[in-house]
C-alpha positions as CSV (number, residue, x, y, z in Angstrom):
1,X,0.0,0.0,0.0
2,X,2.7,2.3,1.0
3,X,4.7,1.6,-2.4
4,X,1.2,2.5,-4.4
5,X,0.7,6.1,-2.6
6,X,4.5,6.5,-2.7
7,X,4.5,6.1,-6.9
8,X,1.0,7.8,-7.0
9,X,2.5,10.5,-5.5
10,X,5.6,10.9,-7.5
11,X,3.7,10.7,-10.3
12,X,1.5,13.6,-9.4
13,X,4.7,15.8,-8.1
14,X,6.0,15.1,-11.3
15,X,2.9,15.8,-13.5
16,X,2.6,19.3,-11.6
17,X,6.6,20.3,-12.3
18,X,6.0,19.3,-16.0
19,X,2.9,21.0,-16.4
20,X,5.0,24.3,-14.8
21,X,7.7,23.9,-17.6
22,X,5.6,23.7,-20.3
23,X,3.6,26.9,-19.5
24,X,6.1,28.8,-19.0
25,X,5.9,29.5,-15.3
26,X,9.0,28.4,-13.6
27,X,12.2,28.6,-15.7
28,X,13.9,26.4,-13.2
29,X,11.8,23.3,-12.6
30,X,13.7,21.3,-15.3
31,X,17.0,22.0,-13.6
32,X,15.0,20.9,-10.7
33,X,14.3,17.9,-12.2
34,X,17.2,16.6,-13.8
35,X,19.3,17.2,-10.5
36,X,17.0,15.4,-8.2
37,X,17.4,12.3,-11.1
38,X,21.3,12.9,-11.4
39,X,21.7,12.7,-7.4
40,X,19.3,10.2,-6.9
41,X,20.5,7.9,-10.0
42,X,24.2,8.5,-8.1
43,X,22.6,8.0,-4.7
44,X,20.6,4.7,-5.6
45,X,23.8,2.9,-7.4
46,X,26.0,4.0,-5.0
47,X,23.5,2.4,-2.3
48,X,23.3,-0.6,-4.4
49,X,27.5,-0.9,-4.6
50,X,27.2,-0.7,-0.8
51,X,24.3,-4.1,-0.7
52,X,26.5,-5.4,-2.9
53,X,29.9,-5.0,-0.5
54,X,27.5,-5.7,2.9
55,X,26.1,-9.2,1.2
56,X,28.6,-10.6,-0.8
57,X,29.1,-13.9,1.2
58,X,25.2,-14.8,0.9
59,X,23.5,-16.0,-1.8
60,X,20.3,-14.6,-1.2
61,X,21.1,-11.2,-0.8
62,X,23.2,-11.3,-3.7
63,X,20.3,-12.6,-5.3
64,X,18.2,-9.6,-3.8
65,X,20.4,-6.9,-5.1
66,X,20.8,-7.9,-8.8
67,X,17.2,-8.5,-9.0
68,X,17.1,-5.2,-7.7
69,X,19.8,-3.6,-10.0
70,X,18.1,-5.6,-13.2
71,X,14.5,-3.8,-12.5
72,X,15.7,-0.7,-11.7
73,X,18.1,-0.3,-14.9
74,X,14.7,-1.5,-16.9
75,X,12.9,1.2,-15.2
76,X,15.4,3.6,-15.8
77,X,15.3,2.7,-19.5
78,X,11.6,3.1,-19.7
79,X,12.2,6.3,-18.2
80,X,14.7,7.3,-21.1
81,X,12.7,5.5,-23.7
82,X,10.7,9.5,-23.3
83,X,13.0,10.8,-24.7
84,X,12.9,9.1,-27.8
85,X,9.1,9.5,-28.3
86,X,8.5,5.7,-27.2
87,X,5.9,4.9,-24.3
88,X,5.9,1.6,-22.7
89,X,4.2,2.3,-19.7
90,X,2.5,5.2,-18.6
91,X,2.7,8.8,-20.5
92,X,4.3,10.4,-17.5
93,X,6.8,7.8,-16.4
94,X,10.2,9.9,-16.9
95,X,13.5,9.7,-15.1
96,X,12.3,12.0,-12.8
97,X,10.2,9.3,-11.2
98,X,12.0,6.3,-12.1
99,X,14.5,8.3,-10.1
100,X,12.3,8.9,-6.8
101,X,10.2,4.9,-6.7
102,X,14.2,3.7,-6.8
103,X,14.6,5.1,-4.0
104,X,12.2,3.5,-2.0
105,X,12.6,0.2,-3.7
106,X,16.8,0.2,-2.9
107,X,15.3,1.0,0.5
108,X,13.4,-1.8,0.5
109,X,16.4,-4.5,-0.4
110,X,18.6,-3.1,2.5
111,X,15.8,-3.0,5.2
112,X,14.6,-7.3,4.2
113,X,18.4,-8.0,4.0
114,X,18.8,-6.1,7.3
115,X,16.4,-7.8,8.7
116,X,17.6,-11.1,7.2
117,X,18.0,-12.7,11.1
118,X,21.2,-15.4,9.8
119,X,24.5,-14.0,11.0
120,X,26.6,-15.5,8.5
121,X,24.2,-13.6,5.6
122,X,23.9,-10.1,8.0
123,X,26.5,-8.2,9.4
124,X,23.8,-6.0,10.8
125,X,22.1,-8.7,13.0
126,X,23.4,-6.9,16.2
127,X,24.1,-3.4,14.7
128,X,21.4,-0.6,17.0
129,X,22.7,1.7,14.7
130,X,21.0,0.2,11.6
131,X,18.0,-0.6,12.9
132,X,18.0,3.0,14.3
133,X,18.5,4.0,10.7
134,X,16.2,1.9,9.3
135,X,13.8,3.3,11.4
136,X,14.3,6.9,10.9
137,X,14.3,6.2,7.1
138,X,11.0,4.5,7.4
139,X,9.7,7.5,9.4
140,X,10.6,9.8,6.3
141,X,8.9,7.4,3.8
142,X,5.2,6.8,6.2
143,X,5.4,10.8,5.9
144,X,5.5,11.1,2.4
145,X,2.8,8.0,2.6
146,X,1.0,10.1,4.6
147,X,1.2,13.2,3.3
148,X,0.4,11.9,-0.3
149,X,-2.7,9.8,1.1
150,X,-4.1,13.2,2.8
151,X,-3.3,15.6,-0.5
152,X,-5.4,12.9,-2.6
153,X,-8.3,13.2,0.5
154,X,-8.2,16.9,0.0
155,X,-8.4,17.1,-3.9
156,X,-10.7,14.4,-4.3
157,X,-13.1,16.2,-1.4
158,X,-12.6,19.6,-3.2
159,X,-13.6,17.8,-6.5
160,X,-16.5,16.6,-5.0
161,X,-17.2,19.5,-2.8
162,X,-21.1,22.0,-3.9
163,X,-20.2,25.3,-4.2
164,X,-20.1,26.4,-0.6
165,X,-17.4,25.0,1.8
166,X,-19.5,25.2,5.0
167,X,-22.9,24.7,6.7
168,X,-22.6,28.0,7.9
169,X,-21.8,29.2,4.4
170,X,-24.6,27.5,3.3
171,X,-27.2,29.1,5.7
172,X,-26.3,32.9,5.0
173,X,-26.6,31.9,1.3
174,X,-29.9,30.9,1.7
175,X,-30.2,34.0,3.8
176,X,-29.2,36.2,1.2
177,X,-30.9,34.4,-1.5
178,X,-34.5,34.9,0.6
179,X,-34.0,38.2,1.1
180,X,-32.8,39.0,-2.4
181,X,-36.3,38.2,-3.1
């Protein structure tokens, strides 16, 4: 569920930024953009080098992160397939958002191999400081989880909203209207 609002929601932040570079209203949202994907892209492999390093020794999470790296480099080239006027998936999947699900799914990998409870597989079995960062990590994500599930409350209620946003609205228009008669 969380991975759904997470990609809904990058999908909407992205749609917004591109609909501000194609009218003309923010000259910098590109830029924007393509440095969020350039750190992120350096960010996620360089995470992925460390997975690598941490679970070399274990089949399984050696397994885990180039099942990881293979999707991710697909994704990415679904991403760049934009640019060359090809759609595979969705009309607004870009690097952009290739760039910010990969972060949550290389998240995902280290937190199951973290958790992964053989010692000779984990070198994090005992580690506080992991799990402590694990947790902050996952605090940051159920925010944006969060956040994403109560901006989709908020638009869909304003979509569905009548024209007045209150009872009490409501009452002095229909004051207003009875004495306008």
């Amino acid at each position: 569920m969380q991975g759904y609002f997470l990609l809904n929601n990058s999908y909407i932040l992205s749609d917004h930024l591109t609909d501000k570079i194609k009218s003309n209203q923010g000259k910098y949202y590109g830029v924007m953009m393509f440095v969020v994907s350039a750190v992120s892209f350096c960010g996620i492999f360089t995470f992925l080098g460390f997975q690598y390093y941490w679970y070399q020794g274990c089949g399984l999470g050696l397994a885990v992160c180039i099942i990881n790296t293979v999707f991710i480099l697909f994704f990415y080239g679904v991403g760049l397939s934009k640019l060359c006027d090809v759609t595979i998936f969705r009309e607004n999947a870009n690097v952009f958002t290739v760039s910010l699900v990969s972060i949550y799914l290389v998240y995902l990998s280290w937190a199951g191999m973290a958790s992964y409870p053989d010692a000779e597989c984990n070198p994090f079995t005992t580690s506080t400081a992991n799990t402590a960062a694990q947790i902050a990590v996952s605090l940051v994500f159920t925010f944006c989880t969060i956040m994403s599930i109560a901006f989709a409350s908020q638009t869909n209620a304003e979509a569905n909203a009548p024209a007045t946003t209150s009872a009490g609205a409501g009452v002095i228009a229909e004051k207003v209207d009875e004495e306008a008669k």
